[in-house]
Backbone bond lengths (Angstrom), bond angles and torsions (degrees), N, CA, C in turn:
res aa  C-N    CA-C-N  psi(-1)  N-CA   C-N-CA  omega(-1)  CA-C   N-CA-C  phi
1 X - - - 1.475 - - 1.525 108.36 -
2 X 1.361 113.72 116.47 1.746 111.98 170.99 1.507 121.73 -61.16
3 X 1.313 113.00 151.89 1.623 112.81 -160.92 1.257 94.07 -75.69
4 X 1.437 105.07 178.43 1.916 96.90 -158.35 2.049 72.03 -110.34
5 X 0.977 114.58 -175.68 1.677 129.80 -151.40 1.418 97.99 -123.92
6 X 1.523 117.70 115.34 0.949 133.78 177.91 1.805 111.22 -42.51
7 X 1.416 103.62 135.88 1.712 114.00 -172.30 1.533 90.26 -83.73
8 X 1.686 92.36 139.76 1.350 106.74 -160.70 2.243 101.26 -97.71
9 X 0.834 119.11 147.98 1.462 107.01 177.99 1.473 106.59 -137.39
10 X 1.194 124.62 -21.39 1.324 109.90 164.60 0.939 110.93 -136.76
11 X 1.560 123.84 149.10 1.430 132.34 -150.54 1.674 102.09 -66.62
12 X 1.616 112.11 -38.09 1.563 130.39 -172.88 1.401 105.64 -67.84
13 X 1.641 120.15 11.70 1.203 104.95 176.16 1.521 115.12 -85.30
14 X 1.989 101.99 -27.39 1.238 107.93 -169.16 1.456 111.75 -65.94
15 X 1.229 96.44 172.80 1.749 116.07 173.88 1.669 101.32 -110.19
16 X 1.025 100.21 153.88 1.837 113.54 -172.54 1.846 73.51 -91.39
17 X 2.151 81.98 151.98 1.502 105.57 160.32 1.626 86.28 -123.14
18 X 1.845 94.49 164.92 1.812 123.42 -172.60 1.380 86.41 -115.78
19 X 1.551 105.96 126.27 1.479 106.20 166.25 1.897 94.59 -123.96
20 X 0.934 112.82 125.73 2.024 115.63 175.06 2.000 82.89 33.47
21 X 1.576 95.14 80.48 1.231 110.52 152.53 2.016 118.55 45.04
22 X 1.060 98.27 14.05 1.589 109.48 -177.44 1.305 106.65 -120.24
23 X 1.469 127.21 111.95 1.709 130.46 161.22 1.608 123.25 -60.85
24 X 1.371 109.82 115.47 1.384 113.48 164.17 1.414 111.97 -110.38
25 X 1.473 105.68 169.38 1.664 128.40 168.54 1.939 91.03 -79.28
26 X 1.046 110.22 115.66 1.782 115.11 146.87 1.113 133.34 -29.14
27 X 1.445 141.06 91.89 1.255 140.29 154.96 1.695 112.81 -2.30
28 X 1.377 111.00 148.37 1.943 106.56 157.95 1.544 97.85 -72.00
29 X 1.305 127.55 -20.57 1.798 103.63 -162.92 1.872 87.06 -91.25
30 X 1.042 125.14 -12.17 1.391 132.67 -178.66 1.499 113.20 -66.41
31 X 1.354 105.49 -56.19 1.457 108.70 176.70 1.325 123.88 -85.17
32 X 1.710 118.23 -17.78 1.244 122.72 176.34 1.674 96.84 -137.38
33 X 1.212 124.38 103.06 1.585 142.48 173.43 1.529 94.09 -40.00
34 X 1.529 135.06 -44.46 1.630 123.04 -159.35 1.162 88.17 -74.95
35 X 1.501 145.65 -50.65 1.771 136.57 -176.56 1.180 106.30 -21.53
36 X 1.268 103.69 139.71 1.922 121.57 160.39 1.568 91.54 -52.96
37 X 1.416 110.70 147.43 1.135 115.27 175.59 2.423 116.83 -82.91
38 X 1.211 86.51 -4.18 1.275 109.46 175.32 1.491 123.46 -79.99
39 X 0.995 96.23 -26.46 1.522 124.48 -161.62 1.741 107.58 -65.66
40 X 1.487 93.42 131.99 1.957 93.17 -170.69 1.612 93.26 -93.36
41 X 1.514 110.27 -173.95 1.228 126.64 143.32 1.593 118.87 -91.28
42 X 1.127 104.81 156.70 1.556 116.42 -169.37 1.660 104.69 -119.28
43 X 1.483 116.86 139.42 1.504 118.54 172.90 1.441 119.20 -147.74
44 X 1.261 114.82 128.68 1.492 105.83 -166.67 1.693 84.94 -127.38
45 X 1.275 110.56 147.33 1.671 124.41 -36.59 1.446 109.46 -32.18
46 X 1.689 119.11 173.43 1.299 106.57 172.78 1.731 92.12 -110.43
47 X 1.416 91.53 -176.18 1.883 99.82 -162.44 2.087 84.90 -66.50
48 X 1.283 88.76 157.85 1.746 107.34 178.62 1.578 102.69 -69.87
49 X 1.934 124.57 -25.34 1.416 109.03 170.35 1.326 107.12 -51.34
50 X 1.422 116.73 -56.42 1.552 120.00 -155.22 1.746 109.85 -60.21
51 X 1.087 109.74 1.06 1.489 115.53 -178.71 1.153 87.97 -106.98
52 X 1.153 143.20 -57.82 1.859 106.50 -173.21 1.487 98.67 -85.60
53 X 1.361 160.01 34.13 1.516 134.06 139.32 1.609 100.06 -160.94
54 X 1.414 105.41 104.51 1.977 96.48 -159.54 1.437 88.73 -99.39
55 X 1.804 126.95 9.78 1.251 117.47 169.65 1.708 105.93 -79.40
56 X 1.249 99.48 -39.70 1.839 120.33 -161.27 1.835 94.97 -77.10
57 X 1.567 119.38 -54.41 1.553 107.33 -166.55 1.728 90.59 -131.33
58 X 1.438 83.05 143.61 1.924 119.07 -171.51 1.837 86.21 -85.44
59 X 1.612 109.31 140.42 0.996 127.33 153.08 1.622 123.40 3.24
60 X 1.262 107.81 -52.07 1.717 119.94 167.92 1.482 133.12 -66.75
61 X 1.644 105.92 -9.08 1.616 134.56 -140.27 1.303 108.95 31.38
62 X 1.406 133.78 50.86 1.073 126.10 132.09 1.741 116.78 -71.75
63 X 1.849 93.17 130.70 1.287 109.41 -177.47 2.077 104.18 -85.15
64 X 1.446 94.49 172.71 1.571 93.42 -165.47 1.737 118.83 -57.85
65 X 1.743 97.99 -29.60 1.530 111.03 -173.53 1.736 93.79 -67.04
66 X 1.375 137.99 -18.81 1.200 105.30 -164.42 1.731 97.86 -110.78
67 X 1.254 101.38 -24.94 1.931 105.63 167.49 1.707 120.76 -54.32
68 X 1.799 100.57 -27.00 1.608 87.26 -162.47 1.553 91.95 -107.39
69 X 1.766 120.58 10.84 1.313 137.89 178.01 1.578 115.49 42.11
70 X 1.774 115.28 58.19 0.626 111.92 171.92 1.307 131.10 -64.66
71 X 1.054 129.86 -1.73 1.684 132.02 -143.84 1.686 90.37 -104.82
72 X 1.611 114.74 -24.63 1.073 131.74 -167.78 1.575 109.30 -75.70
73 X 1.209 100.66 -34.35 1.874 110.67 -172.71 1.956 103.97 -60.13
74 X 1.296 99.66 127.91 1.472 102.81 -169.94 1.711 108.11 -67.93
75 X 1.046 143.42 -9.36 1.168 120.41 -153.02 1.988 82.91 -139.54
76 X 1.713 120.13 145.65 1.072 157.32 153.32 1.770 95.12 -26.82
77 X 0.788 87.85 -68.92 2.037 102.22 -157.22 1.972 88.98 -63.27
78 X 1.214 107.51 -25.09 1.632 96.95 -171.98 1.306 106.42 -77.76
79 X 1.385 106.04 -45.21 1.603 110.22 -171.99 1.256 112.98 -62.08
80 X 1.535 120.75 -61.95 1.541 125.98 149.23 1.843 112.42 6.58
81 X 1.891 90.42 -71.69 1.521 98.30 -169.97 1.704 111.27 -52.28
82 X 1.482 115.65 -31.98 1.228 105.76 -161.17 1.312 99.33 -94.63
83 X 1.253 134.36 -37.60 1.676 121.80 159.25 1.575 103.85 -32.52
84 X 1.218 128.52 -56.10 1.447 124.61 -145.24 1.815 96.18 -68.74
85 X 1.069 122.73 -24.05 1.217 158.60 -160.63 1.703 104.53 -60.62
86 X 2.203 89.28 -86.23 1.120 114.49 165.12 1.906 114.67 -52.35
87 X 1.188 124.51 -45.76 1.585 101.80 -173.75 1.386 95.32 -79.30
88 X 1.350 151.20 -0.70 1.699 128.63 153.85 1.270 106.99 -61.51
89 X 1.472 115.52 -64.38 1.789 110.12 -172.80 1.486 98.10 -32.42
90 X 1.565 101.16 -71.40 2.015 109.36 -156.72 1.268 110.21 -105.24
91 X 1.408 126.37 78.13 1.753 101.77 -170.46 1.516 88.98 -83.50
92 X 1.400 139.53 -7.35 1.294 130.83 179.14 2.327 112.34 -61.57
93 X 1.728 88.18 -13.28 1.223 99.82 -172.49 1.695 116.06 -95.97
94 X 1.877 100.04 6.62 1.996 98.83 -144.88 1.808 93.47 -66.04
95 X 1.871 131.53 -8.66 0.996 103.96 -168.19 1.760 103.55 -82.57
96 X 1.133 115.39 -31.38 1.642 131.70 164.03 1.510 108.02 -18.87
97 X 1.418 99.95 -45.66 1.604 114.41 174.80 1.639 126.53 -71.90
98 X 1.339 93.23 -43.96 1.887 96.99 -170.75 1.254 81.25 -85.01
99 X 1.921 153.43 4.27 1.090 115.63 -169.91 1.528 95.39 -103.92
100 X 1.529 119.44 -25.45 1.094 116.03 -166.60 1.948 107.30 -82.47
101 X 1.101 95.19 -3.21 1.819 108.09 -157.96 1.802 81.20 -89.32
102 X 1.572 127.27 -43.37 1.378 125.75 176.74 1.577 112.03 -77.51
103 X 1.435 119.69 -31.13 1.638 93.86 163.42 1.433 138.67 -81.00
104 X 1.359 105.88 -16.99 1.630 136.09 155.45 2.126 119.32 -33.42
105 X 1.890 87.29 -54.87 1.376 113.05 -156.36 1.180 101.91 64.64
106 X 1.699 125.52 86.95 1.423 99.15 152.25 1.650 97.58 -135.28
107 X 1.218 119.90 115.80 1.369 121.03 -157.29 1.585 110.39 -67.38
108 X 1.278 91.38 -45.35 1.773 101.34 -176.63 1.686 112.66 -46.45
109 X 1.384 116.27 -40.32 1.623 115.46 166.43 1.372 124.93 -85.46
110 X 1.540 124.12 -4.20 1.262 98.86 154.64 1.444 108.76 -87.11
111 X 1.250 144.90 -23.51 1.395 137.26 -179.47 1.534 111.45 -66.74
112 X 1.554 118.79 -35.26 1.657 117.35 158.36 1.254 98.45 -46.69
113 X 1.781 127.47 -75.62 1.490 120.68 -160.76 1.750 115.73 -64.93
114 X 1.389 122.98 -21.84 1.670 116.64 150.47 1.319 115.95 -42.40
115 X 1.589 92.79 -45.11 2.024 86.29 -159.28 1.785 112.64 -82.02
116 X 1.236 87.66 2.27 1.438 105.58 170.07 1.475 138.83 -83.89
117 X 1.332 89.21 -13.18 1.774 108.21 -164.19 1.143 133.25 94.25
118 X 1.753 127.80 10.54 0.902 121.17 -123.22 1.883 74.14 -112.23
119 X 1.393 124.52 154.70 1.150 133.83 160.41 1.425 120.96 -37.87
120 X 1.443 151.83 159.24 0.998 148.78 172.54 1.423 103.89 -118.15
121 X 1.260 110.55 -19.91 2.231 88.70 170.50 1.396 84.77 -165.22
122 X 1.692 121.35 154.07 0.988 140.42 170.61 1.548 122.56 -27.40
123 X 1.504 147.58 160.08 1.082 129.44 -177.03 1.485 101.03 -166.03
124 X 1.268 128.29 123.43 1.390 132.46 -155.41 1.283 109.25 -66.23
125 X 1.349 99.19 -43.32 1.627 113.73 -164.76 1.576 105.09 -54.56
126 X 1.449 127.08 -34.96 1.430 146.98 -139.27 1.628 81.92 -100.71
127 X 1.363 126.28 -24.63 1.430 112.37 -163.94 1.497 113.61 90.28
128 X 1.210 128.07 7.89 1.690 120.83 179.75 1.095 113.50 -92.67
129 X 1.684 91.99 165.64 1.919 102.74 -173.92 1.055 101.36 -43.45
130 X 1.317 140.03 142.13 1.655 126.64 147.98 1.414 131.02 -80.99
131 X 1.730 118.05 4.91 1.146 109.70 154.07 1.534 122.85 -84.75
132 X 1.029 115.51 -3.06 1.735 136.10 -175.14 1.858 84.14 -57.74
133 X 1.169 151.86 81.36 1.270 134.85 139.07 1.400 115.42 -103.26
134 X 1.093 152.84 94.59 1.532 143.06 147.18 1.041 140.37 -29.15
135 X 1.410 128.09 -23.94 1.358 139.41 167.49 1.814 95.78 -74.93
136 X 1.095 149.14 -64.44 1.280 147.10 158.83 1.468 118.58 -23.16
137 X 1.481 114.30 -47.49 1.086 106.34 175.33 1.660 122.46 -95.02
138 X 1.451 104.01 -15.25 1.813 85.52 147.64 1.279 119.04 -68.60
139 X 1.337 116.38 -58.83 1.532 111.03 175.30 1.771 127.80 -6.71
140 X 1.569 92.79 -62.32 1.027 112.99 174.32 1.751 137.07 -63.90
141 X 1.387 91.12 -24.44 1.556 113.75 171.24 1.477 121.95 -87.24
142 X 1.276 116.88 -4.98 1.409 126.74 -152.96 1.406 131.67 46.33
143 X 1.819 110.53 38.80 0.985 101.74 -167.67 1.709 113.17 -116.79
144 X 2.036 100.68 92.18 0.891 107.80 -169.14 1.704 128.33 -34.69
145 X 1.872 106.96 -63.61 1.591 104.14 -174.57 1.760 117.33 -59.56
146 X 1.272 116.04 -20.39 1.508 110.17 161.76 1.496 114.54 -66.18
147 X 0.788 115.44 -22.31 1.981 109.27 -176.81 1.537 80.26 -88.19
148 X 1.103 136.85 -55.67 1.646 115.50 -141.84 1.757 90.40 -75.94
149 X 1.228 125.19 -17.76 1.620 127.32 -168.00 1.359 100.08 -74.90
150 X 1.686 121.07 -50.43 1.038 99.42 -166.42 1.889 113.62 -96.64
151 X 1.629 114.58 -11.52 1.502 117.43 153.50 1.577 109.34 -38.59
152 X 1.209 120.24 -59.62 1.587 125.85 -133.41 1.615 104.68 -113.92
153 X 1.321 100.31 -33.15 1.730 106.46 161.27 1.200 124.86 -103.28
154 X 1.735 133.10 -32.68 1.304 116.96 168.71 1.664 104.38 -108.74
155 X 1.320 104.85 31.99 1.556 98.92 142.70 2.082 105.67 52.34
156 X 1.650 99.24 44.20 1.448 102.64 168.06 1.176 105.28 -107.96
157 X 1.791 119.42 158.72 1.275 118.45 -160.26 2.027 86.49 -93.17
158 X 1.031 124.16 127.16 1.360 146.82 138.36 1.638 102.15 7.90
159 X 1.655 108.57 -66.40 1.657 118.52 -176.28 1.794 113.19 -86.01
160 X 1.697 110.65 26.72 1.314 99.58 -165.55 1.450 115.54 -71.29
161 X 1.247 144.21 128.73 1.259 139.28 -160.64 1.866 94.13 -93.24
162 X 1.672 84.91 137.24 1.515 102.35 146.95 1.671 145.35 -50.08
163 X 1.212 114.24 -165.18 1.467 103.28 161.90 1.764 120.44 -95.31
164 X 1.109 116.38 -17.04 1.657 144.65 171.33 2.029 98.36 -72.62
165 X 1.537 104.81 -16.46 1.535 107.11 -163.76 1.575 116.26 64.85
166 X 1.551 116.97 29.54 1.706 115.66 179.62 1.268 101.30 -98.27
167 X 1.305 109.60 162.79 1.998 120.96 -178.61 1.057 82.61 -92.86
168 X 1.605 98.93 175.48 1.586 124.05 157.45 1.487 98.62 -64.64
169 X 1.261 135.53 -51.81 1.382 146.88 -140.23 1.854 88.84 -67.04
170 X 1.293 119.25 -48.01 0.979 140.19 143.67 1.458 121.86 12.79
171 X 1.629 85.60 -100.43 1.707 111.90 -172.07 1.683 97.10 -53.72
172 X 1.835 117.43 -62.40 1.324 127.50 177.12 1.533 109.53 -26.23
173 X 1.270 128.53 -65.74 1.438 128.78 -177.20 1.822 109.57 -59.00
174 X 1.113 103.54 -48.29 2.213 102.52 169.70 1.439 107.82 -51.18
175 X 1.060 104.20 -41.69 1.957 99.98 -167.77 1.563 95.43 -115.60
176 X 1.257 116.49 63.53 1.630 121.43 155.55 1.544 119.45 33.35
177 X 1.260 110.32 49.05 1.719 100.26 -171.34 1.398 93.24 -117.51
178 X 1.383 130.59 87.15 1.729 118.71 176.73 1.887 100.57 -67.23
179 X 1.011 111.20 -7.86 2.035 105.37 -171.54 1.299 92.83 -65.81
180 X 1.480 108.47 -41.58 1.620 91.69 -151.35 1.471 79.17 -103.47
181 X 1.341 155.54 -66.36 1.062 120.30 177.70 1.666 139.02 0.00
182 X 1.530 102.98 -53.29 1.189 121.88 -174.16 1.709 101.62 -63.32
183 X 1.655 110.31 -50.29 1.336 119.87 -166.26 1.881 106.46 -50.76
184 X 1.610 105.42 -46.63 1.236 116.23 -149.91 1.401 93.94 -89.18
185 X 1.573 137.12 -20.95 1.659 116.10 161.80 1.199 100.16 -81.91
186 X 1.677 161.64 -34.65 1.295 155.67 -163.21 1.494 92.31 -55.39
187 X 1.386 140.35 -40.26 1.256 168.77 -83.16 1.607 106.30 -146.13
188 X 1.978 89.00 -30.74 1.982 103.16 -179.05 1.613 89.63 80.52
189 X 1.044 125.76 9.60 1.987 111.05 161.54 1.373 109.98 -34.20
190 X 1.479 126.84 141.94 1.246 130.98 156.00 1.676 135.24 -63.73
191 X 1.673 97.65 107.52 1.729 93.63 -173.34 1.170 109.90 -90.76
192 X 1.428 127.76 19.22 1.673 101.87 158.59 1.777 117.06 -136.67
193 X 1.729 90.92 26.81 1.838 93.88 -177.33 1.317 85.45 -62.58
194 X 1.442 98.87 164.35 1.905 116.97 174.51 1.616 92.55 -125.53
195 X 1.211 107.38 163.00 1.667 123.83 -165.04 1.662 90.06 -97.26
196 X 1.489 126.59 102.50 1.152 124.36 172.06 1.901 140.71 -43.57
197 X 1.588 83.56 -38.16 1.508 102.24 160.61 1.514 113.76 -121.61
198 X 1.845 96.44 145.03 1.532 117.75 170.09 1.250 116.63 -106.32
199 X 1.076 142.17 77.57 1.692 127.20 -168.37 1.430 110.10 -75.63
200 X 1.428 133.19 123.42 1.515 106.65 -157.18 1.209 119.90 118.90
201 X 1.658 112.20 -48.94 1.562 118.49 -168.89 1.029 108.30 -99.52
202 X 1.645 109.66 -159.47 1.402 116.18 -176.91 1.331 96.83 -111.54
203 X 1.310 100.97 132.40 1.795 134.35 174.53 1.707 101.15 -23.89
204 X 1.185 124.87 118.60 1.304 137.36 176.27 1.445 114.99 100.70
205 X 1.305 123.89 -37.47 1.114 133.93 162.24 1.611 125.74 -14.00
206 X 1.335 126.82 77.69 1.689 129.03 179.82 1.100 93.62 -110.97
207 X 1.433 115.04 104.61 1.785 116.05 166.27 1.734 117.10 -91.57
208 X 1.357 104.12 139.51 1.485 106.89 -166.58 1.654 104.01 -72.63
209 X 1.399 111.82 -173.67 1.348 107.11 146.03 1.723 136.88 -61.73
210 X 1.238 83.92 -49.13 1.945 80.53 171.47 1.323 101.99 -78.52
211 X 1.096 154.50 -13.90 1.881 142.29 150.24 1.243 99.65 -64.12
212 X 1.417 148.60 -19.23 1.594 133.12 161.43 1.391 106.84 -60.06
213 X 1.810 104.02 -47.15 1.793 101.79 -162.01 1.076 110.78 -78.51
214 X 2.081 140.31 -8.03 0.700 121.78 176.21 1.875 113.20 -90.59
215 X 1.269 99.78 -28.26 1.508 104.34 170.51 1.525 119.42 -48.55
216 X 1.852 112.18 -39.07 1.362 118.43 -173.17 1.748 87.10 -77.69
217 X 1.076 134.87 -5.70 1.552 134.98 174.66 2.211 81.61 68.87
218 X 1.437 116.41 52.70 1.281 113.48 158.00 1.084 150.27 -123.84
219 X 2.475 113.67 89.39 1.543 95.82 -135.36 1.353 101.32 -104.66
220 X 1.178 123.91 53.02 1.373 149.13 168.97 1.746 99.62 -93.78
221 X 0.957 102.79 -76.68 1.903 105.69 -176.56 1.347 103.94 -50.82
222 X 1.865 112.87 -50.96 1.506 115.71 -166.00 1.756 115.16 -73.18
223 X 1.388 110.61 -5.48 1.639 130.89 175.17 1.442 86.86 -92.07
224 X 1.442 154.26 -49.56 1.568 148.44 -176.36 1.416 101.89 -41.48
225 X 1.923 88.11 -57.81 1.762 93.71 -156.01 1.574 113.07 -50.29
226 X 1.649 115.25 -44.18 1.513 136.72 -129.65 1.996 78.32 -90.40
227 X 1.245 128.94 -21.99 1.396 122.75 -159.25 1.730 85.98 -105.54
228 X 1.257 119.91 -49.56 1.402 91.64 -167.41 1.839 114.48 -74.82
229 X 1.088 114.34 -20.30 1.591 122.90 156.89 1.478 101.08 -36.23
230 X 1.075 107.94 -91.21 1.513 117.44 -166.76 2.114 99.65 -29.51
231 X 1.103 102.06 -54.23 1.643 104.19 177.57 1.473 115.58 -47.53
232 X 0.914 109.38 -33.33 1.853 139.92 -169.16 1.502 104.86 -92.05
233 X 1.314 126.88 -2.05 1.652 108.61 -160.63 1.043 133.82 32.27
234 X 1.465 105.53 62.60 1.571 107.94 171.07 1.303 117.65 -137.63
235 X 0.952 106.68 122.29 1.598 97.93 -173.69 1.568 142.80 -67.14
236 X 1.703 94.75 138.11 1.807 94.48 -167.68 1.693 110.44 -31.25
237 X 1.721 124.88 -44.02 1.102 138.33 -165.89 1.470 108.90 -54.08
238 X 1.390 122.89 -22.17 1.258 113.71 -163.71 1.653 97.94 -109.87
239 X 1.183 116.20 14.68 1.670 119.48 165.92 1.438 103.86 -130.07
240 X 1.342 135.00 3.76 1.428 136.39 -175.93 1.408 93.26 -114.74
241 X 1.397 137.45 54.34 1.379 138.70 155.66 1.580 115.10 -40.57
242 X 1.287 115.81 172.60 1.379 129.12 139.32 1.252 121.14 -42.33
243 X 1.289 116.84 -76.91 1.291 109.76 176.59 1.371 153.31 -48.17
244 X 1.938 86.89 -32.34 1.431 107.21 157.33 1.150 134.28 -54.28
245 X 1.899 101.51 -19.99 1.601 95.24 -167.57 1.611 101.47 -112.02
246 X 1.375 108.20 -9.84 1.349 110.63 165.45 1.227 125.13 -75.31
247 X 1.008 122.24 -37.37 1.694 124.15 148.55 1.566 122.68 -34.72
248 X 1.323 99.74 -65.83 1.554 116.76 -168.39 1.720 114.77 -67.72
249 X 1.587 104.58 -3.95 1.601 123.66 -171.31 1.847 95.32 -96.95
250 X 1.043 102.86 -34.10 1.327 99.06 170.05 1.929 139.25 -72.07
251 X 1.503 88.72 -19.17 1.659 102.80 175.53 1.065 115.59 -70.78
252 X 1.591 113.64 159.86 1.547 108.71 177.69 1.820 109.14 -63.84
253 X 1.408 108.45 -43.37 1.676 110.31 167.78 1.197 132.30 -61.04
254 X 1.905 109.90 29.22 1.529 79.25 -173.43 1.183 124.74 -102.82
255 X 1.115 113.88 19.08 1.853 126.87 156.91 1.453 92.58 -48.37
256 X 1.338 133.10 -70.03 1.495 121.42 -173.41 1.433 109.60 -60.58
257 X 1.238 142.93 -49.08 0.846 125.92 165.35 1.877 132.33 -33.75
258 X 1.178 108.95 -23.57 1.090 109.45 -154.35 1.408 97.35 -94.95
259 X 1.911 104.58 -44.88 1.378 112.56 170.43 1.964 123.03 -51.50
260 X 1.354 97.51 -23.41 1.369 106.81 175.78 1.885 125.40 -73.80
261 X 1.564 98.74 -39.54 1.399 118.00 176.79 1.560 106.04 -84.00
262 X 1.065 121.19 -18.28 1.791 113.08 159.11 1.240 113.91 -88.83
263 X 1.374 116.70 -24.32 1.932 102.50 -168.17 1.967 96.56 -85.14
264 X 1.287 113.26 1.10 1.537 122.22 -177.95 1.888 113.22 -97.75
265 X 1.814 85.99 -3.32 1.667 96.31 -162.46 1.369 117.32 71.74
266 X 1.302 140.48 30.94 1.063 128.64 -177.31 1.539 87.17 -111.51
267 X 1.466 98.27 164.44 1.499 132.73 166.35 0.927 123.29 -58.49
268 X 1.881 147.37 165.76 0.914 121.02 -151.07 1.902 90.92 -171.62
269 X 1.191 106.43 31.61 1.374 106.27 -159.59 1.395 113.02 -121.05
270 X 1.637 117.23 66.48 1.073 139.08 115.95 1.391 133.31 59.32
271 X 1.719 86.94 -81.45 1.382 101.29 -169.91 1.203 100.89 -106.92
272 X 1.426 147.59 -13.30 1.112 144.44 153.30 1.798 115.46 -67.96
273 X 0.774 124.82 37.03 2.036 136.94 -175.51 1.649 77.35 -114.40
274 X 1.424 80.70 139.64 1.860 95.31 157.07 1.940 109.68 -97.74
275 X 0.961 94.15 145.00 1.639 98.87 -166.70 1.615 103.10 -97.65
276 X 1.246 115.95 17.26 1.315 116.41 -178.41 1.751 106.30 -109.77
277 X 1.343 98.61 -2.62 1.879 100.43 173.49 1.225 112.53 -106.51
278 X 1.338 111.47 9.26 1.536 114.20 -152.19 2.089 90.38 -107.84
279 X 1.894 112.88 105.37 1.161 102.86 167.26 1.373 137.83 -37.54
280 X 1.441 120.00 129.83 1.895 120.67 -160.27 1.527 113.12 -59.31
281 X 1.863 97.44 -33.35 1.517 107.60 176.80 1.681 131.64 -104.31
282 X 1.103 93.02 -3.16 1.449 112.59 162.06 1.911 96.91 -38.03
283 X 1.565 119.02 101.64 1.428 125.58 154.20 1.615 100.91 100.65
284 X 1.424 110.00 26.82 1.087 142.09 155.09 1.499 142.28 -80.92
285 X 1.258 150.78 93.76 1.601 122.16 -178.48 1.522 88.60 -146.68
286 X 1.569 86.11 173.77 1.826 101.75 161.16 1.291 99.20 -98.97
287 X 1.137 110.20 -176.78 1.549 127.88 -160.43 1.081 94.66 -60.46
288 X 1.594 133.32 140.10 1.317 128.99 155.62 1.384 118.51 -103.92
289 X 1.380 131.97 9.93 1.072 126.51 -172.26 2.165 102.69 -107.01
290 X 1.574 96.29 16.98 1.322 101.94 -169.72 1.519 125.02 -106.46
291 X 1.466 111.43 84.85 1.829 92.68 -152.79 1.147 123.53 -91.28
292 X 1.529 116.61 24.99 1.466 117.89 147.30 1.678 116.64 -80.03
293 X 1.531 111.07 14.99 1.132 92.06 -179.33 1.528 105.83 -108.08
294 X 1.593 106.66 6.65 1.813 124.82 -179.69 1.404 94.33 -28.14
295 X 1.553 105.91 125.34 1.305 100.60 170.77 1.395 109.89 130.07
296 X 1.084 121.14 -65.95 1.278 146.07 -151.61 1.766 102.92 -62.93
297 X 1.119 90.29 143.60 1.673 90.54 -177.43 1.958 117.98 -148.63
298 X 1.034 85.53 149.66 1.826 113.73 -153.84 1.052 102.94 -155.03
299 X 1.362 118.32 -173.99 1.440 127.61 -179.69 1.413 111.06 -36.28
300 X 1.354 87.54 -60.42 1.808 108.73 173.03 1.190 126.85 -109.89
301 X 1.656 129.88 132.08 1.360 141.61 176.56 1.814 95.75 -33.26
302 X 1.360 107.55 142.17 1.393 119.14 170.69 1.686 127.15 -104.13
303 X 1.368 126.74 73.07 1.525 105.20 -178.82 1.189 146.39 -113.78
C-alpha cells in the first residue's frame, strides 16, 4: 500500500514543478494522485487579487494564463489558441493579456492581440489599470522585438509615461538593457523626462533616466544617454546631477563612472553632495525578473 501524502497546510510548503522550462505551483491531484483532478487549493485569507476578480484570480492570485499554464504549451499556435480563448471568456481582461504577453516576450501574441483590437497600453480615459503598460514592461524585460512591435506597429510614442510618470527609456536604464536603451533614443526617446512620482522615496525626488542608470550602477546605458545628448544639444550638466553622481559613487564601478562624468566635463564632487537630498531608495527594487510581482510598486515598477 503507498504511503498516503503528507497534508499540506501551507501553500510555501510546496516545491515548484518545470514543465518545458516554466515553474508552476502543483496541483492537489499533483501532489496527492487520490485528489479530484479538478481540485484547487484553498487559502484563507485568500490573496487580496482574488478579492477584486475571484472570476480572473484563484485563491493564490494566480491569474488564468498561469493556472491553465499556458506559457508551458510547447508550440506558438497553442498558446495563440488559448489567448484567443481567454479574450472570449474576458475581453474586459484583453489588456491583462498584452501585459502579460510583454513581460513574457512573446511577440507572436501580442501581434495576435493587435490584430484583435486589443489596446496597446492602458488609457485613463477607458477606465484601465494604469499600471497595465506593456511597452514598460518590455522595456524592462529586455525584450527588444516586443518594444519595436508595439513602437512601430501599435504606433506607441517611445516617451509614453506610466502611472509612476516613468518612460520605457526609463525602466531600460534600471534593468541594464543598453539594446533597448539604444533602440528607444534612436527612436528620439526623451533624455531628460523625470519620473513624476516616487512611491518609496523622498518627497520631491524625480529621477531622470541617467539617475536610473547610475543607481542600476549602468554605464553602458548612462554612456548612450551622455552621447546622444551631446547630438541633441543638451548638456552633459543637465544629466550629471548630484544625485546622479551620488548614486553612481556608491557602485562597485564607480571609477568608470567617474571617468565618464569628466570626459562629459561634468563634476565629480562627491563628497561635497549633501546626503540628505539624496532618495533612500534610489538603486533599490524587488525582483524584476518576477512577474507575479506585476504590479508592485517601489521606487521602480516591478515586472
Amino acid at each position: 500500500m503507498p504511503p498516503t501524502p503528507p497534508k499540506v497546510r501551507q501553500i510555501s510548503e510546496l516545491g515548484k514543478i518545470t514543465i518545458n522550462g516554466e515553474e508552476y505551483l502543483p496541483t492537489p491531484h499533483e501532489v496527492d494522485p487520490s485528489e479530484p483532478e479538478d481540485k484547487v487549493w484553498r487559502t484563507f485569507p485568500p490573496n487580496e487579487t482574488y478579492l477584486s476578480d475571484p472570476e480572473w484570480y484563484d485563491g493564490l492570485g494566480q491569474d488564468p494564463i498561469v493556472r491553465r499554464r499556458i506559457w508551458a504549451i510547447p508550440t506558438e499556435a497553442g498558446q495563440i489558441e488559448q489567448f484567443r480563448k481567454l479574450l472570449t471568456e474576458r475581453p474586459d481582461r484583453a489588456l491583462d493579456l498584452m501585459f502579460a504577453a510583454a513581460v513574457k516576450g512573446k511577440p507572436y501574441v501580442l501581434r495576435f492581440l493587435l490584430g484583435k483590437g486589443v489596446r496597446a497600453t492602458a488609457s485613463e480615459e477607458a477606465g484601465d489599470d494604469l499600471t497595465l503598460v506593456p511597452l514598460h514592461a518590455a522595456a524592462a524585460q529586455g525584450h527588444l522585438e516586443c518594444v519595436q512591435i508595439l513602437v512601430e506597429e501599435a504606433g506607441l510614442d517611445v516617451s509614453t509615461k506610466d502611472d509612476l510618470g516613468g518612460t520605457p527609456l526609463m525602466r531600460a536604464c534600471w534593468c541594464e538593457h543598453p539594446d533597448i536603451a539604444r533602440y528607444l533614443l534612436e527612436r528620439g526617446a526623451d533624455i531628460t523626462a523625470r519620473q513624476s512620482h516616487f512611491p518609496g522615496g523622498d518627497k520631491g525626488a524625480q529621477p531622470s533616466a541617467f539617475e536610473w542608470g547610475c543607481a542600476s550602477g549602468n554605464v553602458a546605458c548612462c554612456d548612450l544617454l551622455l552621447r546622444h545628448a551631446k547630438e541633441r544639444d543638451i548638456e552633459a550638466a543637465e544629466l550629471c546631477t548630484p544625485l546622479a553622481c551620488v548614486t553612481a559613487a556608491d557602485k562597485p564601478n564607480a571609477d568608470e563612472f567617474k571617468a565618464l562624468f569628466e570626459a562629459a566635463g561634468c563634476s565629480w564632487e562627491v563628497e561635497a553632495e549633501d546626503e540628505t537630498e539624496r532618495p533612500s531608495s534610489v538603486g533599490t527594487s524587488s525582483d524584476e525578473d518576477d512577474e507575479d510581482d506585476e504590479g508592485d510598486e517601489d521606487s521602480q515598477r516591478s515586472f
